[in-house]
mmCIF file as gemmi writes it, N, C-alpha and C atoms, coordinates in Angstrom:
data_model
loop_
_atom_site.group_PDB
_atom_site.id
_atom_site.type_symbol
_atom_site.label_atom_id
_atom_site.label_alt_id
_atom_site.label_comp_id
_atom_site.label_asym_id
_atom_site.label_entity_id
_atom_site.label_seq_id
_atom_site.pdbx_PDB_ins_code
_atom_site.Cartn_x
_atom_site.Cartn_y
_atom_site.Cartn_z
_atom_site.occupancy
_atom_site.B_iso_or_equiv
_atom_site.pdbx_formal_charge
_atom_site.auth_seq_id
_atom_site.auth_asym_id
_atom_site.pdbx_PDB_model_num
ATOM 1 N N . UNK Axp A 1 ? -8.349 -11.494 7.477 1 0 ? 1 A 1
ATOM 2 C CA . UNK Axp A 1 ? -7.718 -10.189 7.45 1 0 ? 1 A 1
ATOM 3 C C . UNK Axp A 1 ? -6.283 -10.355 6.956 1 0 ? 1 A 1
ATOM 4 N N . UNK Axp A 2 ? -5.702 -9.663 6.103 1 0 ? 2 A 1
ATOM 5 C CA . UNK Axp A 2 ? -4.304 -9.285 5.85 1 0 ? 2 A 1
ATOM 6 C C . UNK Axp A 2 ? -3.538 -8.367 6.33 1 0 ? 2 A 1
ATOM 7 N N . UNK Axp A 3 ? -2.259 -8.407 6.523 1 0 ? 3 A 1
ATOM 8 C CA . UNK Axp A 3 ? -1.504 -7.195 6.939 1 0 ? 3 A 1
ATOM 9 C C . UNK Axp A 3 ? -0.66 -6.55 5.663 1 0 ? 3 A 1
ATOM 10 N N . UNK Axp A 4 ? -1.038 -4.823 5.599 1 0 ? 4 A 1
ATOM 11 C CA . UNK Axp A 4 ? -0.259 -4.503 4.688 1 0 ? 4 A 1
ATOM 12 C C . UNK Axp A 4 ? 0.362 -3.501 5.033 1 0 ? 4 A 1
ATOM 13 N N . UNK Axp A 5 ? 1.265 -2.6 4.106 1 0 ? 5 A 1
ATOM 14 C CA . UNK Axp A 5 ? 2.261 -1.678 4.448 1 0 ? 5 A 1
ATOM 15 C C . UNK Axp A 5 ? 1.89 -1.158 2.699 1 0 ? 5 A 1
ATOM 16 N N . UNK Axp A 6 ? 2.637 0.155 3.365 1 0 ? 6 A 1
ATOM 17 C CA . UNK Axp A 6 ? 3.101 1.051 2.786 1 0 ? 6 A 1
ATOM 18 C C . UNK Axp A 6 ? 4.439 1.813 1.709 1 0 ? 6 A 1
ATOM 19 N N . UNK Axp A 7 ? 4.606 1.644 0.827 1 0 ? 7 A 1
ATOM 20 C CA . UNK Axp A 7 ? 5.827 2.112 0.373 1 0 ? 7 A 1
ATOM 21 C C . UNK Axp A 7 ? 5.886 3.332 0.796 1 0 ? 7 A 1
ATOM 22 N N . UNK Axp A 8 ? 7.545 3.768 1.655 1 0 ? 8 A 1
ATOM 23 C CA . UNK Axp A 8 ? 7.665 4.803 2.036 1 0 ? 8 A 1
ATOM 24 C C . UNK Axp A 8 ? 8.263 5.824 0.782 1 0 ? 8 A 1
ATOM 25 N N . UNK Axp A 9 ? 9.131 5.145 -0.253 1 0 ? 9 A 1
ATOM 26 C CA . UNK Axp A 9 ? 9 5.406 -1.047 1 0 ? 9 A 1
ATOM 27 C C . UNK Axp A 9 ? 7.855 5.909 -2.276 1 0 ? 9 A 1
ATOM 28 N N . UNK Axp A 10 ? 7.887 7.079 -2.958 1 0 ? 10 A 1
ATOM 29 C CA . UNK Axp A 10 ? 6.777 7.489 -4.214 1 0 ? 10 A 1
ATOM 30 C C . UNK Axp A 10 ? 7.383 7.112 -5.402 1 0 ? 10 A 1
ATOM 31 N N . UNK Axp A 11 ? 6.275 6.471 -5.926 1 0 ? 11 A 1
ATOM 32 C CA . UNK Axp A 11 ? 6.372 5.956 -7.733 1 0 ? 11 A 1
ATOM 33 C C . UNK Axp A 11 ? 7.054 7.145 -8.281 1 0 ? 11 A 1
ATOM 34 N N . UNK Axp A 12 ? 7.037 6.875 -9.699 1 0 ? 12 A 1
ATOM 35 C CA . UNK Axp A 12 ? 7.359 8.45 -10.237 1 0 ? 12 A 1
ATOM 36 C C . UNK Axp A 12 ? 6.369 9.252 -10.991 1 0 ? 12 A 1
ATOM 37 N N . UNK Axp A 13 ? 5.284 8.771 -10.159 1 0 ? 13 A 1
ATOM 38 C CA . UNK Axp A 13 ? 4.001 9.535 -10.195 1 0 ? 13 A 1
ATOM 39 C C . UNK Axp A 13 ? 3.383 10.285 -8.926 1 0 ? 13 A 1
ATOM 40 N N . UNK Axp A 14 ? 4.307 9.9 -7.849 1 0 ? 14 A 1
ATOM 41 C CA . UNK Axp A 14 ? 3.995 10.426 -6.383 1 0 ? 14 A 1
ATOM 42 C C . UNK Axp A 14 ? 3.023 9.549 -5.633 1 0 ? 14 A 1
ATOM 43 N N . UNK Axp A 15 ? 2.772 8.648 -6.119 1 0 ? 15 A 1
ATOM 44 C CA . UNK Axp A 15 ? 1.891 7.573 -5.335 1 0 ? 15 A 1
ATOM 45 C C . UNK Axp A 15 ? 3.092 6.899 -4.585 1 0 ? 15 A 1
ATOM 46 N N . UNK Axp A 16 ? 2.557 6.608 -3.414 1 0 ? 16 A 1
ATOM 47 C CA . UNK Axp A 16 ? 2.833 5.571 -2.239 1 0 ? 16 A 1
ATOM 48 C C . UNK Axp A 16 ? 1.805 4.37 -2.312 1 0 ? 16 A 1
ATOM 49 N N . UNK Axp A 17 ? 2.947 3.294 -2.539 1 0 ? 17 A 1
ATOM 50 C CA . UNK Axp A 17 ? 1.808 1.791 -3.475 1 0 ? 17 A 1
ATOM 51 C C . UNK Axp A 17 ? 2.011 1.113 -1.743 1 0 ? 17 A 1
ATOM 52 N N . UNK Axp A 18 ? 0.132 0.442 -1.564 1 0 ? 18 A 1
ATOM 53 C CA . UNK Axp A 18 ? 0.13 -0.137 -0.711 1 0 ? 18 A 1
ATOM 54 C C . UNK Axp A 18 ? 0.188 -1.267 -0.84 1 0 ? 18 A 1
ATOM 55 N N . UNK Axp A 19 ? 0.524 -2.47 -0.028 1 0 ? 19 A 1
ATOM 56 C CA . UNK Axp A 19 ? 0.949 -3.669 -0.235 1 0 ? 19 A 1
ATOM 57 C C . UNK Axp A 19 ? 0.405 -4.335 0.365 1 0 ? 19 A 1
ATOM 58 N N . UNK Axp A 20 ? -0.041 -6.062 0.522 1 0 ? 20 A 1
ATOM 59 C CA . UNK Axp A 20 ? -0.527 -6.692 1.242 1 0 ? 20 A 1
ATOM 60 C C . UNK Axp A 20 ? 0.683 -8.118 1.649 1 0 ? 20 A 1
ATOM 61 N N . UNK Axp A 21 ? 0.64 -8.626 2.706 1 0 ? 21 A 1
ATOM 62 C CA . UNK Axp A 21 ? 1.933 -9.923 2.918 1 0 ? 21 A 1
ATOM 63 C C . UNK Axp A 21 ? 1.563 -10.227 1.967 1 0 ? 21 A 1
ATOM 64 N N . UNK Axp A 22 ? 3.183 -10.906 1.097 1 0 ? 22 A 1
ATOM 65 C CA . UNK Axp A 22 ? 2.948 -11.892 0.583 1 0 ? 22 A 1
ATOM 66 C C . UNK Axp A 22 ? 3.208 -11.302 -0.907 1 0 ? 22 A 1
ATOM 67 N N . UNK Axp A 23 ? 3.032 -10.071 -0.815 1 0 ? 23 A 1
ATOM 68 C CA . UNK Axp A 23 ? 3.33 -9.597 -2.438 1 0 ? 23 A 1
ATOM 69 C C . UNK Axp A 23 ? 4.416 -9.766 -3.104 1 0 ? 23 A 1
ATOM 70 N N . UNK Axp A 24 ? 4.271 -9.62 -4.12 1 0 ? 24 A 1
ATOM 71 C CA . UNK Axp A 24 ? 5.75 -10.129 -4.549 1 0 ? 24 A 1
ATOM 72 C C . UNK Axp A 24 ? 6.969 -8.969 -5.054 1 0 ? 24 A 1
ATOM 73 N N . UNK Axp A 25 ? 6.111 -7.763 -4.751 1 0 ? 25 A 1
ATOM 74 C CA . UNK Axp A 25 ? 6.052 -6.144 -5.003 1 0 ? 25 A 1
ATOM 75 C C . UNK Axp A 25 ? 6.856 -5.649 -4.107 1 0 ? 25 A 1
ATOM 76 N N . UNK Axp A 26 ? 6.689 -6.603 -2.762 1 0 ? 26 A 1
ATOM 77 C CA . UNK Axp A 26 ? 6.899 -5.505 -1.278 1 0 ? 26 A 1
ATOM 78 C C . UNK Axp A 26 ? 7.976 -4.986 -1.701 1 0 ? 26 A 1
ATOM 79 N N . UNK Axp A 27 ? 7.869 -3.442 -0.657 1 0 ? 27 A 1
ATOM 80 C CA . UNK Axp A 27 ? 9.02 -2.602 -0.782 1 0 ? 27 A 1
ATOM 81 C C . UNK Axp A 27 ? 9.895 -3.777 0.508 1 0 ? 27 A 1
ATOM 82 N N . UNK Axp A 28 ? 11.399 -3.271 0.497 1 0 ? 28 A 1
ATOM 83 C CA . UNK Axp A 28 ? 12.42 -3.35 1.322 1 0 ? 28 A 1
ATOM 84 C C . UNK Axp A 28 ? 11.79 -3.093 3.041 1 0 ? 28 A 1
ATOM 85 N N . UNK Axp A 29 ? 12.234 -4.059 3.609 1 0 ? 29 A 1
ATOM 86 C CA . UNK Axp A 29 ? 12.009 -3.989 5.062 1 0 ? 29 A 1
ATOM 87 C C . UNK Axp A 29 ? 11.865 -1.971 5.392 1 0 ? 29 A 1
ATOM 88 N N . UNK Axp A 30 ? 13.027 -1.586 5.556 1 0 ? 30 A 1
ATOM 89 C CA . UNK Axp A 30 ? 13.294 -0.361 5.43 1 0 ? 30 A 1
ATOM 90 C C . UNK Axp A 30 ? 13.241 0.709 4.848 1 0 ? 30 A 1
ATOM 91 N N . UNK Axp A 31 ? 12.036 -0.069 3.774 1 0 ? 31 A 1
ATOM 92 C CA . UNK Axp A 31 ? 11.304 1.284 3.037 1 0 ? 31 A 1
ATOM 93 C C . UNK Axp A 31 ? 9.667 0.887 3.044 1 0 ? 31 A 1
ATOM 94 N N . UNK Axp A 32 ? 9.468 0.099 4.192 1 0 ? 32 A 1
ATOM 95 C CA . UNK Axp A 32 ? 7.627 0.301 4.314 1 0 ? 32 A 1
ATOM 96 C C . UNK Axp A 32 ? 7.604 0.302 5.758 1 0 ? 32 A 1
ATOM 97 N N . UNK Axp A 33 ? 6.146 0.919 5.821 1 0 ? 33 A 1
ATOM 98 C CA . UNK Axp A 33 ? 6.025 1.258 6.923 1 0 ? 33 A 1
ATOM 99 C C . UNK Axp A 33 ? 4.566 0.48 7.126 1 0 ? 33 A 1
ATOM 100 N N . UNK Axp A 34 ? 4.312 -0.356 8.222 1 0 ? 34 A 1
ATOM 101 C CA . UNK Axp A 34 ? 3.378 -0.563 8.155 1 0 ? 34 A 1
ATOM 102 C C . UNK Axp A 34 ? 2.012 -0.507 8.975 1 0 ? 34 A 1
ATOM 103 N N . UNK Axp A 35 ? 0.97 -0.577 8.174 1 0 ? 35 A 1
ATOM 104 C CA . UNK Axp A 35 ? -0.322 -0.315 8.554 1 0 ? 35 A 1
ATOM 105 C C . UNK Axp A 35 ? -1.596 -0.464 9.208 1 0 ? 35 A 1
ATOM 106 N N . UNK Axp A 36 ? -0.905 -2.102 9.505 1 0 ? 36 A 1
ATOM 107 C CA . UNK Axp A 36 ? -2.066 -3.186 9.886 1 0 ? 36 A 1
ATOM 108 C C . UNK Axp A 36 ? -2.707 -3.837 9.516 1 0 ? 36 A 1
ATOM 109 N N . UNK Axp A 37 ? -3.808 -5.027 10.114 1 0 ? 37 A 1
ATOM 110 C CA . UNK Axp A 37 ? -4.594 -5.35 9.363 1 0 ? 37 A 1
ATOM 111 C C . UNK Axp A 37 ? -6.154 -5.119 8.844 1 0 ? 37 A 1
ATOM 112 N N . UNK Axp A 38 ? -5.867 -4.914 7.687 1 0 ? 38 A 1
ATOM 113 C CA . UNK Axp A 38 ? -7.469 -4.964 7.011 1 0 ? 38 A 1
ATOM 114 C C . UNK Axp A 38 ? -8.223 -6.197 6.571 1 0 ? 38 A 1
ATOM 115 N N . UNK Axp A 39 ? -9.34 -5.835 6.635 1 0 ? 39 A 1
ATOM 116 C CA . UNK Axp A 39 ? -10.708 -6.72 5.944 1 0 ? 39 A 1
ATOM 117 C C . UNK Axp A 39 ? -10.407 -6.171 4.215 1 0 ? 39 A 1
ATOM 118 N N . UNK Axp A 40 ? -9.961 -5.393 3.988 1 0 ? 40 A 1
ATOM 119 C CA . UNK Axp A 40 ? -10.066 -5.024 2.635 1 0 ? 40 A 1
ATOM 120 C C . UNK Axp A 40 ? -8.743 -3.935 1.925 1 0 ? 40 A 1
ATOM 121 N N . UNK Axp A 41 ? -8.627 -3.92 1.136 1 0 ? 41 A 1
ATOM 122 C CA . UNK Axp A 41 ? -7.432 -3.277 0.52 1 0 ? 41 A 1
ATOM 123 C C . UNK Axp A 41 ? -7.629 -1.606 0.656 1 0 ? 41 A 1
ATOM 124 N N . UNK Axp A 42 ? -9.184 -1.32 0.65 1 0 ? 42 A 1
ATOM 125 C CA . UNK Axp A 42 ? -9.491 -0.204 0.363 1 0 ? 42 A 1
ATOM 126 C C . UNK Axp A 42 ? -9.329 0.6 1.599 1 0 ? 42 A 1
ATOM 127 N N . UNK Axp A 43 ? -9.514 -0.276 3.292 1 0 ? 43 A 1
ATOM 128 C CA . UNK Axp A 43 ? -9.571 0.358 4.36 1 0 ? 43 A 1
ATOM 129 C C . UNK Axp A 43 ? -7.651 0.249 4.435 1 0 ? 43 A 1
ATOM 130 N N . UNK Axp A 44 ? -6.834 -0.466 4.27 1 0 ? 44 A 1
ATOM 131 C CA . UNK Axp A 44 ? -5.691 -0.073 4.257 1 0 ? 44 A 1
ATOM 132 C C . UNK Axp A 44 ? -5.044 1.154 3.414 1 0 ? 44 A 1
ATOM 133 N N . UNK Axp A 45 ? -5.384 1.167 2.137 1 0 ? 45 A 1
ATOM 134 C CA . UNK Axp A 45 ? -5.072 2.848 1.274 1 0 ? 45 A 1
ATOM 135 C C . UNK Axp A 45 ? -5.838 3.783 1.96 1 0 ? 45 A 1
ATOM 136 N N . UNK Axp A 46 ? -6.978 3.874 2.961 1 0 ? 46 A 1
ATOM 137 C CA . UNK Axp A 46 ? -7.425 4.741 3.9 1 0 ? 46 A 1
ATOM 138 C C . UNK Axp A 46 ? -6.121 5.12 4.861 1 0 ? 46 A 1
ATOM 139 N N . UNK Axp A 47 ? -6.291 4.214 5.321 1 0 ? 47 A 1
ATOM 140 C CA . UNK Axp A 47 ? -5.157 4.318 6.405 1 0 ? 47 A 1
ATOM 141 C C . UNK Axp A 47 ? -3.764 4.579 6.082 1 0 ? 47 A 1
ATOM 142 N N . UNK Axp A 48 ? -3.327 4.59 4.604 1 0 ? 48 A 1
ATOM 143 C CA . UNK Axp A 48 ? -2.175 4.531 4.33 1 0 ? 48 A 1
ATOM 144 C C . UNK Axp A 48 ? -2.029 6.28 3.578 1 0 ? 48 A 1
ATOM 145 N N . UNK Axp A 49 ? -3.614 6.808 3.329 1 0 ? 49 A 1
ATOM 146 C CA . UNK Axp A 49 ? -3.394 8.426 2.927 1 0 ? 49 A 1
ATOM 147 C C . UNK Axp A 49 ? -3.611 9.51 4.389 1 0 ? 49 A 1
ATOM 148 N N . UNK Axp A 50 ? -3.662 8.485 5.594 1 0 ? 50 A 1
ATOM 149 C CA . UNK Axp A 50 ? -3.323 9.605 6.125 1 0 ? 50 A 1
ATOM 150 C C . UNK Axp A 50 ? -1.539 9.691 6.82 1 0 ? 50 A 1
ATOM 151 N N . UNK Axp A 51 ? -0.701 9.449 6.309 1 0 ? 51 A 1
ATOM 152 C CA . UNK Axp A 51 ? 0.309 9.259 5.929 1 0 ? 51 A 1
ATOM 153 C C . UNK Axp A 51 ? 0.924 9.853 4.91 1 0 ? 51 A 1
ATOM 154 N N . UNK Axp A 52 ? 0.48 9.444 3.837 1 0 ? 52 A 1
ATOM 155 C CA . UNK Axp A 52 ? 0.511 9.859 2.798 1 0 ? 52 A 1
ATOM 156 C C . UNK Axp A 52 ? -0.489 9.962 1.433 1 0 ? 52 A 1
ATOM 157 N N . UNK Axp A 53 ? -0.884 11.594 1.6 1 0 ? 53 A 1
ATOM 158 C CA . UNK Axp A 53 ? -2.19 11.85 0.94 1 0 ? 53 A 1
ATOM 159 C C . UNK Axp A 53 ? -2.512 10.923 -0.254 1 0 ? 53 A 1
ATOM 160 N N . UNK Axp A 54 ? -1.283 10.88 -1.217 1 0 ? 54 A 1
ATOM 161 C CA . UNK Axp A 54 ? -0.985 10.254 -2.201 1 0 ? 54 A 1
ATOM 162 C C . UNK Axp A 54 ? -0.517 8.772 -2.384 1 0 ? 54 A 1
ATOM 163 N N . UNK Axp A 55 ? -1.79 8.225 -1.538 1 0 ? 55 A 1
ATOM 164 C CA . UNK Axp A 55 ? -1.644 6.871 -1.639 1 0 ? 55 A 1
ATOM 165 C C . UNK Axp A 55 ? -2.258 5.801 -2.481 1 0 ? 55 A 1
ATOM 166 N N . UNK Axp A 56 ? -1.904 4.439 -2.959 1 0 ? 56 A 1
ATOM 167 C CA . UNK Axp A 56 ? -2.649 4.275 -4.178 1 0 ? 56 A 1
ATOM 168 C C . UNK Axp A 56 ? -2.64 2.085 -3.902 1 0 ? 56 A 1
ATOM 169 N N . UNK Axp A 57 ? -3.314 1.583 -4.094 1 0 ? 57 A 1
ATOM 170 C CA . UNK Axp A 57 ? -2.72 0.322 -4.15 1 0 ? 57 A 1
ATOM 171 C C . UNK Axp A 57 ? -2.434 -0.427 -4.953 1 0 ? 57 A 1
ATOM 172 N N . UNK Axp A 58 ? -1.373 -1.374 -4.664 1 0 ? 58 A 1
ATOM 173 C CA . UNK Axp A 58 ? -0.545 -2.306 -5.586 1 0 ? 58 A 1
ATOM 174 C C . UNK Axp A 58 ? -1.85 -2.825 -6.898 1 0 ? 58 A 1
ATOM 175 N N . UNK Axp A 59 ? -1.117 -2.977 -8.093 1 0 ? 59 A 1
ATOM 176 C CA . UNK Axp A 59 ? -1.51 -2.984 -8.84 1 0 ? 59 A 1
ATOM 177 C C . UNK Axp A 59 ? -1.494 -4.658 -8.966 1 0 ? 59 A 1
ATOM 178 N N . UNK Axp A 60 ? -0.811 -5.198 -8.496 1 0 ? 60 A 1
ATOM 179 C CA . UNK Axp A 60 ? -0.922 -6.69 -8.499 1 0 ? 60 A 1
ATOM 180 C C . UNK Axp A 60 ? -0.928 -7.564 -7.101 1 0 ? 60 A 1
ATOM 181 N N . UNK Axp A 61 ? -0.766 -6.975 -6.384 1 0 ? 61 A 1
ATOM 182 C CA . UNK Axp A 61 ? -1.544 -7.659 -5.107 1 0 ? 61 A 1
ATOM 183 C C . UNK Axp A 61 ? -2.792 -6.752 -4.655 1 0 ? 61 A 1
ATOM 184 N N . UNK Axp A 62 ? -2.999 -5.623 -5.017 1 0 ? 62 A 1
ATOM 185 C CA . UNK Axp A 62 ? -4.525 -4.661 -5.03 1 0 ? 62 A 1
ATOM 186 C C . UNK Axp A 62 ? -5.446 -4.573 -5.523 1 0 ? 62 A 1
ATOM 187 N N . UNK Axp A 63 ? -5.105 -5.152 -6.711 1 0 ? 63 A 1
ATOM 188 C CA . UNK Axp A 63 ? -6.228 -4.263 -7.912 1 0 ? 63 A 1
ATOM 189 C C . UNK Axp A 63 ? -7.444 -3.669 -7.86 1 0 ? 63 A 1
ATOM 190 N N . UNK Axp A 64 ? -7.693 -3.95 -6.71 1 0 ? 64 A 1
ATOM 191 C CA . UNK Axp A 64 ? -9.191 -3.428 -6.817 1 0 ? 64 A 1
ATOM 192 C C . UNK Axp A 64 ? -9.144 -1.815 -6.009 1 0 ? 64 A 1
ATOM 193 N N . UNK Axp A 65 ? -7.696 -1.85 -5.438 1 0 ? 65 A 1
ATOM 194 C CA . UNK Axp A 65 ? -7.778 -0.589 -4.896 1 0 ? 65 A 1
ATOM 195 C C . UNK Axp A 65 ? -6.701 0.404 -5.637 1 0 ? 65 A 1
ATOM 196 N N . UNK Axp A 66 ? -6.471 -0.21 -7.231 1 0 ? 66 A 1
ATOM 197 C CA . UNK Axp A 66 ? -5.303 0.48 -7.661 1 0 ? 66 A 1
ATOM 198 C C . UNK Axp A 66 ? -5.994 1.576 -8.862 1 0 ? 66 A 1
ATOM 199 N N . UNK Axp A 67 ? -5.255 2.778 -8.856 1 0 ? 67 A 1
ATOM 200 C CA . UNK Axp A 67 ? -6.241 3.245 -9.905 1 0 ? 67 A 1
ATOM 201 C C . UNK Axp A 67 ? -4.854 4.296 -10.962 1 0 ? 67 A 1
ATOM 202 N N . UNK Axp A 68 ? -5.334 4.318 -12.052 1 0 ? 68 A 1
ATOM 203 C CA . UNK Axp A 68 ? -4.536 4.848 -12.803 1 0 ? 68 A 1
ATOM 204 C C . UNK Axp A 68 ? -3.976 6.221 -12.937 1 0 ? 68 A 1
């Protein structure tokens, strides 16, 4: 399992990019919020749109949960 967070911050597309430890992406201590751990990237961007509807995951520590 990994632990990831949330950018509390939005892209400038309105996505909130989710993150997993270790990324090299992470937002600032004080701009994620975080989520816990998942088995998968996809149950963390779950957990991270009810937060924020507009949630999306990291495109390089996610990819499989990142979408264009």
């Amino acid at each position: 399992m990994s632990r990831y967070y949330v950018n509390k911050n939005a892209q400038s597309n309105g996505d909130h990019e989710v993150h997993k430890v270790g990324c090299g992406y992470m937002p600032l201590e004080h701009n994620r919020h975080y989520l816990g751990e998942f088995i998968t990237c996809a149950s963390a961007v779950t957990a991270a749109k009810k937060i924020y509807p507009k949630s999306n995951g990291c495109f390089y520590c996610s990819p499989s949960c990142h979408t264009s």
